[in-house]
C-alpha positions, -999 to +999 in steps of 0.1 A: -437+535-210-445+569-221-485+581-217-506+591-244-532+614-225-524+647-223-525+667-192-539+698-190-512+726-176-539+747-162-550+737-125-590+724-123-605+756-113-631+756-085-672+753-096-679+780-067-656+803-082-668+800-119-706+798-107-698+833-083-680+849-114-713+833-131-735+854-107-713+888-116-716+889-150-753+880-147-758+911-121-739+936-145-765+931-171-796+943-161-821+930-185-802+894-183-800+897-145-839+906-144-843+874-169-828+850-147-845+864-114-878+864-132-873+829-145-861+818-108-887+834-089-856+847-066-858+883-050-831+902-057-827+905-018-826+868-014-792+868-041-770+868-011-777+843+009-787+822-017-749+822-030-743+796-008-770+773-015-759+744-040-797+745-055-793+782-064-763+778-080-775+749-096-801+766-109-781+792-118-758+774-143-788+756-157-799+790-169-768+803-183-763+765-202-795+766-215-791+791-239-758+786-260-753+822-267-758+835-233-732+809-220-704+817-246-709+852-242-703+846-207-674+823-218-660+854-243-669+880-216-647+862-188-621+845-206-632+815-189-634+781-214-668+766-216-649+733-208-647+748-176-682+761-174-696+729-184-678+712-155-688+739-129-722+730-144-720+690-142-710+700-103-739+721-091-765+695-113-781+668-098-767+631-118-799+622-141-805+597-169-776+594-194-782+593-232-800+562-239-811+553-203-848+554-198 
């Protein structure tokens, strides 16, 4: 019996990776960089350590989602597929309510 799903050829790339290459594109911007850190309330001397923390990161992605346009030029910038920035996303972010659930 032959499957119908298709499978993708590309391997499932890793959230840490995507939300580190994330990070990069947000520190080559200054006035985005200064946006997020404002927003955060992170020092940019804190940015290092916090790259391990699954909150930061979390965080992180929630700002760059947030805004379409600042996510798809991230997406256009780093040739990565929002398919695979949403799932970096859905990793880092805490499960909540799903449509319809109250």
């Amino acid at each position: 019996m032959q499957s119908n799903f298709k499978t993708s050829k590309q391997p499932a790339a890793d959230p840490h990776a995507t939300a580190i290459a994330v990070l990069g594109w947000l520190a080559d911007d200054p006035d985005m960089f200064g946006r997020f850190l404002a927003l955060t309330g992170v020092a940019p001397g804190q940015v290092r350590s916090a790259v391990n923390d699954p909150g930061f990161l979390a965080g992180m992605m929630d700002f760059l989602m947030n805004h379409e346009p600042t996510a798809l030029a991230f997406c256009a910038a780093s040739g990565i597929s929002p398919e695979t920035v949403t799932a970096a996303w859905q990793h880092f972010s805490s499960p909540g309510l799903d449509s319809g659930e109250y």
